[in-house]
Structures are given as C-alpha cells and as structure tokens.
C-alpha atoms as one frame of an Amber mdcrd trajectory, in Angstrom:
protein
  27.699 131.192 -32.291  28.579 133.584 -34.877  27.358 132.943 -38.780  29.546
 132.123 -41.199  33.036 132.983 -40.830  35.391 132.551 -43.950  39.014 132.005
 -41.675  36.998 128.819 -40.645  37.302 125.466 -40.802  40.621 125.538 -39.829
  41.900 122.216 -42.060  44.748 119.990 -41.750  45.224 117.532 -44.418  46.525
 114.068 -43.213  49.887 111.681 -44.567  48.575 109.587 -47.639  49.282 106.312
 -45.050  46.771 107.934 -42.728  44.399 104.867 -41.308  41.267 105.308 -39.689
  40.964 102.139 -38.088  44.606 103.229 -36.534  43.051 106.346 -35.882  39.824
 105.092 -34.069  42.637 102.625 -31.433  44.033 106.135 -30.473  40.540 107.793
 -29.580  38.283 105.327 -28.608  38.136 106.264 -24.949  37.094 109.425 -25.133
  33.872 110.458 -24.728  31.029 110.733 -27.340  33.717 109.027 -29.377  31.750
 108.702 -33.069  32.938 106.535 -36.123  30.676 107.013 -39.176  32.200 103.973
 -40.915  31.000 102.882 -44.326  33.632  99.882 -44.282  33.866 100.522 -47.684
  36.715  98.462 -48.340  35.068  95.802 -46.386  32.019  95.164 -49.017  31.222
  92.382 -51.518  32.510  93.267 -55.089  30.081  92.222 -56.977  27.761  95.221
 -55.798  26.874  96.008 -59.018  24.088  98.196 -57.766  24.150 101.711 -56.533
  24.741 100.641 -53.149  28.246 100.510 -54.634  28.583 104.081 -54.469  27.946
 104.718 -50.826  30.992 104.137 -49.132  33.055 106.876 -50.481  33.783 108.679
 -47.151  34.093 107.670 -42.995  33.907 110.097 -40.406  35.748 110.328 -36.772
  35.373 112.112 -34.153  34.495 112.711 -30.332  34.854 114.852 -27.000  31.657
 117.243 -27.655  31.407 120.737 -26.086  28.005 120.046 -25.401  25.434 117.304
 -25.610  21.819 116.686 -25.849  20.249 113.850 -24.128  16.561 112.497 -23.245
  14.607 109.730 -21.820  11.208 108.846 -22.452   9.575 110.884 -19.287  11.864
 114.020 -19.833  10.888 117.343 -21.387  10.459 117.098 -25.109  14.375 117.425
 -26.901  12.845 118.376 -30.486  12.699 122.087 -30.137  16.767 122.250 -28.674
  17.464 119.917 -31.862  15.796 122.950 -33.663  17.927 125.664 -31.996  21.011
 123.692 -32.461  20.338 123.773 -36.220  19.429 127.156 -36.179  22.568 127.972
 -34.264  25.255 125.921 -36.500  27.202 128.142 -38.586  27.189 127.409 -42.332
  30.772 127.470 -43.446  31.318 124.126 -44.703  33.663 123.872 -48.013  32.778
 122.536 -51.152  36.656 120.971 -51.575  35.762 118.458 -48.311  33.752 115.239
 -47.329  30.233 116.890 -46.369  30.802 116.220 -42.491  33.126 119.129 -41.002
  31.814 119.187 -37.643  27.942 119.758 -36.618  25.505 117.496 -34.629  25.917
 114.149 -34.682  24.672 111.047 -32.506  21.539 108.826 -31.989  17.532 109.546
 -32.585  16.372 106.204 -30.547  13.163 105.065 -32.374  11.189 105.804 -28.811
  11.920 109.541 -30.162   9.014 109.289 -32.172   6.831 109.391 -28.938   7.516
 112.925 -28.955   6.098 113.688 -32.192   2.812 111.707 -32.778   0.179 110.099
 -30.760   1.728 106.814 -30.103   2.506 105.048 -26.665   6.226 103.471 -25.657
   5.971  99.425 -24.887   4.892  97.930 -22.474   7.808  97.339 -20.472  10.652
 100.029 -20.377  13.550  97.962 -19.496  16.291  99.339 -21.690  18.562 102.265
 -20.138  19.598 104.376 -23.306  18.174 107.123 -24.076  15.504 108.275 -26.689
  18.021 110.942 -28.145  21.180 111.183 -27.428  23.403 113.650 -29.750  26.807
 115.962 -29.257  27.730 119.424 -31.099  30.919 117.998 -32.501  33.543 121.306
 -33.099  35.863 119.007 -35.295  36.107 115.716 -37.253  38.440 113.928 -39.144
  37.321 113.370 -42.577  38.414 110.257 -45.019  37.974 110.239 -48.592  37.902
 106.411 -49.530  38.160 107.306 -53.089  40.925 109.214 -53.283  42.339 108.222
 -50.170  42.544 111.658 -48.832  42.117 112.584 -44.944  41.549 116.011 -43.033
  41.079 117.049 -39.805  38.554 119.661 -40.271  37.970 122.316 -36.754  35.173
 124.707 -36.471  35.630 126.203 -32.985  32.775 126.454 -31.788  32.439 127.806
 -28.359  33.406 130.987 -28.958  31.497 133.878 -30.033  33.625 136.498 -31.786
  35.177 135.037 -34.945  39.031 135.761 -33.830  38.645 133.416 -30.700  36.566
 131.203 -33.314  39.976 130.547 -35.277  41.964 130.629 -31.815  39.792 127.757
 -30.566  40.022 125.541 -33.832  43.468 125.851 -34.221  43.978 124.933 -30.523
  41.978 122.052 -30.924  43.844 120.887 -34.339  46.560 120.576 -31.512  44.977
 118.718 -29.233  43.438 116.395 -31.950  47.044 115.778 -33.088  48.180 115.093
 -29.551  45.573 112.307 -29.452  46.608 110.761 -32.505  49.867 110.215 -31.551
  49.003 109.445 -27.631  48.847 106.008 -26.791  45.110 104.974 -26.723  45.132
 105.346 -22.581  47.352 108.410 -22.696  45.025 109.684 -25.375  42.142 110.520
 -22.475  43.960 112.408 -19.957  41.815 114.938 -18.784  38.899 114.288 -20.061
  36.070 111.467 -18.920  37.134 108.409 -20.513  34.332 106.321 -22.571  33.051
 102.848 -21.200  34.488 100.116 -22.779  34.418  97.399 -20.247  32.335  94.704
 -19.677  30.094  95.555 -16.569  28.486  93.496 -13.908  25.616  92.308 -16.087
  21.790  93.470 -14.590  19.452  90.175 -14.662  17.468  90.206 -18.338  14.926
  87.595 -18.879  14.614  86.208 -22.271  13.288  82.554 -23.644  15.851  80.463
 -25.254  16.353  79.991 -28.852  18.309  77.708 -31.209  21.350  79.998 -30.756
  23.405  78.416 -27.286  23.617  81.553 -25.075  21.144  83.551 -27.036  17.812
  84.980 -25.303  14.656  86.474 -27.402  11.908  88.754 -25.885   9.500  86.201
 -27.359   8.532  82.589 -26.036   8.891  79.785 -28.786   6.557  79.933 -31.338
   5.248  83.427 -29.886   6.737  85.257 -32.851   5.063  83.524 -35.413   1.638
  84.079 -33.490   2.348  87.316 -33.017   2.643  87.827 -36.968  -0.495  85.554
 -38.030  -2.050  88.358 -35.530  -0.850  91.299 -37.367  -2.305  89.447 -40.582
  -5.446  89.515 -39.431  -5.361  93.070 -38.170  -4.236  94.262 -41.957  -7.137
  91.772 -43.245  -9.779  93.224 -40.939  -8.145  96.636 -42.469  -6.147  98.215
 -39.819  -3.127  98.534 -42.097  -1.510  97.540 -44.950   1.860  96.800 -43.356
   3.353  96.433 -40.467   7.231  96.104 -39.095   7.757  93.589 -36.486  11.001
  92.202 -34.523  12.062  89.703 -31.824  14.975  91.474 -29.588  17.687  88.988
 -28.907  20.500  89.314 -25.985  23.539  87.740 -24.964  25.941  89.095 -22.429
  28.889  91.064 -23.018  31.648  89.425 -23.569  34.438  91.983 -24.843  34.724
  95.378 -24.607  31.997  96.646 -27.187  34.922  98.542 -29.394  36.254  94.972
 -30.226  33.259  93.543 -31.369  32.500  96.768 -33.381  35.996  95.494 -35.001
  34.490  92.037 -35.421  31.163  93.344 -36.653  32.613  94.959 -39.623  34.860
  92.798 -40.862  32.049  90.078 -40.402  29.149  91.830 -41.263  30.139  94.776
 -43.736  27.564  97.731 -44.431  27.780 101.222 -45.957  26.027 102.545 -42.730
  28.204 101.323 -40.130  29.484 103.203 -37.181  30.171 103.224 -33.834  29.126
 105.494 -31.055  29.520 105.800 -27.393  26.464 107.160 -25.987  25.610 108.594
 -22.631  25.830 104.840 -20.701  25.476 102.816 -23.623  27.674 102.050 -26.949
  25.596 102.178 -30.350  27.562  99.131 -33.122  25.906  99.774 -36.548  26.571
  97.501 -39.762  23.293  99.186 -41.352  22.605  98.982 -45.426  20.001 101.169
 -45.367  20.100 104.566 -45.500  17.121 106.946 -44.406  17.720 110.291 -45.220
  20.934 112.115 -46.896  20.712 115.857 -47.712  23.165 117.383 -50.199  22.639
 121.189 -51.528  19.202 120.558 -50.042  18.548 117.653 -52.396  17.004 115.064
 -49.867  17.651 111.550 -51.017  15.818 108.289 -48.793  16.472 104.706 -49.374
  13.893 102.603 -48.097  14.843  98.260 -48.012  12.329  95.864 -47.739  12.505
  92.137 -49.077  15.104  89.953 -48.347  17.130  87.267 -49.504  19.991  84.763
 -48.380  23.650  85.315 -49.878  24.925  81.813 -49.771  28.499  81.983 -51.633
  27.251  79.943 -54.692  26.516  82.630 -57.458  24.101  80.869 -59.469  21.924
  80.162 -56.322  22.520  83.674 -55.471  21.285  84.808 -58.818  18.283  82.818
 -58.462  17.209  84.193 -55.195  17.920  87.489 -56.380  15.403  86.683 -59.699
  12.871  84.947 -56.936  12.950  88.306 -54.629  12.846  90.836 -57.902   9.504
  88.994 -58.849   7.959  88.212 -55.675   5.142  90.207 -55.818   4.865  89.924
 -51.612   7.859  91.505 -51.837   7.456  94.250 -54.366   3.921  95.269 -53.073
   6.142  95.452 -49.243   8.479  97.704 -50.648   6.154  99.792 -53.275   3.895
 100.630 -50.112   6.666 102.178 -48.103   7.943 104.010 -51.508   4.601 105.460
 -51.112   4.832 106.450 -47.603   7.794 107.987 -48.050   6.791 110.133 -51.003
   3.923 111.426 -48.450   6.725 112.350 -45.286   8.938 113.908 -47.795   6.354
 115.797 -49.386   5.643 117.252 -46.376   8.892 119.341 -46.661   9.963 119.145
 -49.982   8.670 121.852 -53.147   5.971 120.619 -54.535   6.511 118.203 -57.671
  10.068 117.818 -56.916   9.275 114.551 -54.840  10.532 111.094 -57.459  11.156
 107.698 -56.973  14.916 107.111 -58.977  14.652 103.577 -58.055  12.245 101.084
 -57.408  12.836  97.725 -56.283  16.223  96.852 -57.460  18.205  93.694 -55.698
  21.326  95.247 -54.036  23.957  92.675 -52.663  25.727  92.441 -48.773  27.938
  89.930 -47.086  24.310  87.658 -46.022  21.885  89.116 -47.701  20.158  90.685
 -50.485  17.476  93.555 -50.748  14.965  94.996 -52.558  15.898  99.129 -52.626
  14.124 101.747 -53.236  15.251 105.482 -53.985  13.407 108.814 -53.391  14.407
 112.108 -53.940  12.891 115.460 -53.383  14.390 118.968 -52.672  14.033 120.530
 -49.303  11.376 123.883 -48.839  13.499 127.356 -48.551  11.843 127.626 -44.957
  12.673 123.881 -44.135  15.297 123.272 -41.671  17.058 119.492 -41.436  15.626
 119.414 -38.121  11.938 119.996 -39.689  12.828 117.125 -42.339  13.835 114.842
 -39.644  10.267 115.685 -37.915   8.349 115.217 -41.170   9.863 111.463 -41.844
  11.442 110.207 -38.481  11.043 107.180 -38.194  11.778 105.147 -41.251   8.752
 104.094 -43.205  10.567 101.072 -43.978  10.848  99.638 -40.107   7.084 100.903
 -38.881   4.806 100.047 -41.510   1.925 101.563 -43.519   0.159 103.824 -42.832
   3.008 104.886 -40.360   1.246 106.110 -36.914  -1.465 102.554 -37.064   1.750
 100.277 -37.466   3.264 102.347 -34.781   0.323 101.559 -32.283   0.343  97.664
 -33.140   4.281  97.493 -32.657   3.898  99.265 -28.713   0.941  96.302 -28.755
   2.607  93.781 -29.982   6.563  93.890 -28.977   6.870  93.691 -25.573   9.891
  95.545 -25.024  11.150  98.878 -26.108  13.426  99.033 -29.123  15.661 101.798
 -27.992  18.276 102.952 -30.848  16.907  99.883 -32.811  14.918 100.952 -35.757
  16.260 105.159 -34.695  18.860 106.663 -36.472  22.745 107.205 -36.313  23.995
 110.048 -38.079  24.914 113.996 -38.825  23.603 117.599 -39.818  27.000 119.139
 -40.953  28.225 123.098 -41.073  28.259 122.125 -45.103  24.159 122.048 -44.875
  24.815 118.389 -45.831  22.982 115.754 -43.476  23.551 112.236 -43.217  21.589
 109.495 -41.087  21.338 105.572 -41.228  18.294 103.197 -40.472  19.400 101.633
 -37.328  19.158  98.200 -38.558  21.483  95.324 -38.324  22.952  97.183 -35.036
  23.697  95.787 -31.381  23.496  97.897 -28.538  26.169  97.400 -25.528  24.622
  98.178 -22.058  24.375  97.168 -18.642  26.659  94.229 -19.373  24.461  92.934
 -22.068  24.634  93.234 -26.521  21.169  93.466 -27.547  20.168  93.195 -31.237
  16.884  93.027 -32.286  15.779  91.542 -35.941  12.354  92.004 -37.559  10.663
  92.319 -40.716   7.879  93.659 -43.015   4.525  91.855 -42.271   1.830  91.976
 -44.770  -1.196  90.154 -45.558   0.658  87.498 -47.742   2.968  86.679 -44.947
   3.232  83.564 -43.653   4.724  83.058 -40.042   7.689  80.416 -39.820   9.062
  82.436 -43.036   8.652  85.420 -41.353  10.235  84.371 -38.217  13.155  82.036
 -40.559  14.079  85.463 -42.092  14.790  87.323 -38.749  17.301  84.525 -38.472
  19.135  85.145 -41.818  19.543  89.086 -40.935  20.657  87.942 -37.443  23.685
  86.165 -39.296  26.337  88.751 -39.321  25.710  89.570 -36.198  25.851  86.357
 -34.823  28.902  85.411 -36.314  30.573  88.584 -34.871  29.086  87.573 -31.211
C-alpha cells in the first residue's frame, strides 16, 4: 500500500433523504457486511448524561479485499493485526465521520489467550472465531447530527497511487450499483452472507424461567458459583471478578431481522451488526472500551446496575440507590483503577485522568454507573499496541485482570466467544473505535446465544447477583 495519497478518499456525498436502515436492506447479503450502528435516534431522551453524546455517527459497509481470521489452536493473529496497521495509509479528512475505510470486525474475548498466560474453558463448543476482522477499502459514513452521508473509497489494493484513485472511483460505482440493486440482485458475483436459519447442531443447556430458553448453568449453580468467587476474593485471590451464565435459544429468523428487532427493542450507542466468517455478531452494547481521536485515547468502563421501570420517580430512586451504593462504587472505582494501569502502559506519562467517575447514565432497561478515562497515546504506540496493552475490558474480567481471567476459564464452563471481545474500527483518519461486546447475541449453527454476567465482589450476594443477569437479559429477550 502506498502512504498517504492526497487524490484519496475518493468521496461522494449522499441525498439529504439518504437512510441507513434502507441502506443496510440493500447490502446485507454481502459478505463481511458491517453496520456500526449507534441507533441514535432509537435512545431514551432523558439521557441527560454524556452517554447522550455518543451516537452522533453510524457506519456501513462490507465485501473486504482481504480478511483476517483465527481460532483458538491457530498461529497467533496479533503480529498481522500489527502489519495491517502499519500498512494502512493515513489519509483520512478532517471534514468526515472518523471511519473512512480501515480494519474493522471482531476481537472474540478468547483473543486474549494469545497475549497473557491464561487458559480457554473448559469446553470449546462455540464455532466463531477468536478474531475475525476485514481491510474494508470503503464505507458509507452518516452524520446523525447533521444528517449528512458519504460514501467515502480508499482503494486499496493497488500500489501506485493512479490505480489507487482508479480503484476507488470504480468501487464508488459498484457501491452505487448496490444501493440501488434489489437486496438479492445486490450480491451478484460475490459470496452472499448467511442469513438463514440452519439445521440447528444439538446444544445442551438446563432450563430456566424463560420457556425455550437454555443456560450453561444448572439451577441454582450460578449463585454457587458466585458465593465461590466470594470466597476466593476473601481468601485474597482478587478483588473482583466478572462472571456470566450463557443463555441459548434457537434461531428463529434470519439473524438480520432480529438485529432490526434488537435495536428498536433494546437501543445502545454501541450497536452493530456484523457477519463474520460462519457466524453473525448483533450488538446493542452501552459501553464503550476504547475510542482514539488525534491520539487522545478515551475508555468507558460500566459497572453497577439498575432497573429502568417507566415510572420516573422510582427510576430516580434507583438511580440515587446505585450512585450511593458503596458495593457499587468500590466495583466500578477498582476497574477505573485497572484501567488507568493498561492505559498507562501506552499512554505519555501523566497524561492518564479519570473525567468521570461513577455517574448514573440512562438506557431503555437499565441504568449504569460510568466511568471515563483519558490518556494520550506514546509517539511510538500503534492502535494495535493499545489494543494489546488493554484488550480485554477491565470492566468484564475483573481485578487484577490476568487472576479474574484464570477463575472465569475455572469457573464458566463454556467459552464466551465474541461475548465480552470487541466490535469495532482502526480508521485511515488514525481515529479508532471499539465497543465492549456486551448486551450482544451471537447467530450460529442454528442457535442465538447471549450470555449475561456481572461484577462479583466480596459484598455480593448470590440471588442478586444472579436476579441482575436477568434484568440485562431484558432487551434481549424481548427482541427474541
């Protein structure tokens, strides 16, 4: 790839009545298709929090020229994430959403195997892989704010910068072609993206209160399983730990139509939609985990949770319960801490600060505690050396990070897979972009899995531990 090339992006600014959604019917079969979708429209009002400011753009796209993709088992995909980033040109323009084409996909939370001395679970029974990521030569780009929409092409495959610009602009016709293509039509010539319902492979789960509904934990085998992990932090071994049940159901639509139930039912500012290699990735995430903007790194780590029940004043009061539970607090200021330490890692020294510590931010079903860190990225720091440093999310391991690791693989008998990864984008703008993979279902083999989970510290006590898996399950549920 050549460096940067000012010709390039070749841009195309789209009709004021330009609709994603619309847009996403047209290219939803085609392969790798990716919807960074903050459903912005989508979310409560009275977000009177900061979380109100993070739905400002979506992002489409699909049809890679290349992808990267590993199991657990296969040769370590780290070091050809670092020679993608080395290799992506840095032409990106200030006048556009920061996402004009790059690397963009899934870091599976397994991915972590890779970089620290922790074991996968038990049982490997989930067939997605660990990473699974594209090189993404164009995107279309949506402005929610000022309701502006580009397609944005960086041509990619080609060395010298005059086929560069050649390449884009042929692809700004072929993304135009799609558009207007009927959805089917839309594919031709190219592999089309699974959006069936397959013969569904055998899973075993135990049954819960949910008709239909299967969990990777036996009744009352949760809440043991957390009065464990109690005494594990009491006898020292951590301070925190993340655990969560995995529930399944089988498929029962194509997984793009529940993605268009999920966000109308369950509304985040870290949604998307991805179509991986054999699986398809439905995020309504709130959190975020790490966003990089003129290498200014910001992470957003959630953890305490209340109901949203449609009654304001009894919202209010569970918001003034969770702001002054100190369980809660002492969850979240512990992973504030953690986080300080990855960043830190990679950031210039004294630039690492907390701009936000434990304020209640409102969703559709719940509330959180959210925290906000910020630090700016080392001159010889890549994105891919940032992911490295923090990957993954303090907030869905535990404290310290690589112990809580070891007593999840113990503990959880099944692997999480994209759950409790990342979804996401390093852009040719040097901007970067990925979500905690929370709140998500995976579509695969005939089967939507979703798992739930929570902090667990020594103040927790089991049947509310196990009662507030349930309450994040709720959007989901109601979208099943």
């Amino acid at each position: 790839m050549s460096p940067t090339v000012a010709a390039l992006p070749i841009v195309h600014e789209l009709p004021r009545d330009f609709s994603i959604t619309r847009a996403f019917e047209a290219l939803k079969h085609l392969p790798g298709v990716l919807w960074l979708d903050s459903a912005s429209s989508d979310r409560s009002p009275d977000s009177r929090h900061s979380a109100g400011q993070l739905g400002r753009y979506s992002f489409l796209t699909a049809a890679p020229i290349r992808t990267l993709s590993a199991r657990i088992g296969d040769p370590n995909p780290w070091p050809e994430l670092d020679a993608w980033c080395r290799e992506l040109p840095t032409n990106g323009r200030d006048d556009l959403p920061p996402f004009q084409g790059g690397i963009a996909g899934v870091i599976g939370y397994e991915a972590a195997t890779w970089l620290e001395d922790v074991p996968p679970a038990a049982r490997d029974d989930l067939p997605t892989p660990a990473v699974c990521l594209g090189l993404y030569d164009w995107t279309i780009a949506a402005d929610h704010l000022t309701a502006q929409a580009w397609i944005v092409c960086q041509g990619f495959g080609a060395a010298a910068e005059t086929d560069r610009v050649r390449d884009a602009s042929r692809r700004l016709e072929e993304v135009m072609a799609w558009l207007d293509a009927a959805p089917r039509e839309a594919s031709a010539g190219l592999p089309v993206a699974r959006s069936g319902v397959e013969s569904p492979l055998c899973v075993e789960g135990f049954p819960t209160p949910h008709p239909g509904i299967l969990s990777n934990f036996a009744e009352g085998e949760f809440a043991s399983r957390v009065a464990e992990i109690v005494q594990r932090i009491r006898c020292g071994d951590s301070f925190q730990v993340n655990l969560a049940q995995r529930l399944v159901t089988h498929a029962r639509c194509a997984p793009t139509e529940l993605y268009m139930r999920l966000r109308q039912a369950n509304p985040a500012p870290f949604g998307g939609y991805y179509a991986g290699t054999g699986f398809s990735l439905l995020s309504s995430s709130p959190e975020g985990f790490l966003t990089v903007r003129d290498r200014v790194v910001q992470t957003r780590p959630i953890k305490g949770t209340a109901p949203r029940t449609g009654d304001p004043q009894l919202d209010d009061a569970y918001a003034k319960e969770l702001s002054e539970s100190e369980k809660d607090r002492a969850e979240n200021i512990m992973i504030v801490d953690l986080m300080r330490n990855d960043l830190s890692r990679v950031c210039d020294d004294e630039s690492v600060v907390v701009r936000q510590l434990c304020d209640v931010e409102r969703y559709r079903y719940v509330q959180h505690l959210v925290s906000v860190i910020e630090g700016r990225l080392r001159s010889d720091a890549s994105i891919s050396d940032l992911l490295q440093a923090c990957f993954p999310g303090g907030s869905v391991t535990g404290a310290p990070k690589i112990e809580a690791m070891r007593t999840i693989a113990a503990l959880e008998p099944n692997p999480r897979g994209p759950y409790c990864g990342s979804l996401g984008y390093i852009s040719c703008s040097g901007a970067a972009d990925f979500n905690i993979l929370i709140r998500c279902i995976v579509d695969v083999a005939g089967h939507w899995y979703f798992p739930v989970g929570g902090g667990i510290t020594a103040r927790s006590q089991p049947p509310s531990e196990e009662a507030e898996t349930w309450t994040k399950a709720m959007g989901m549920l109601r979208a099943i």
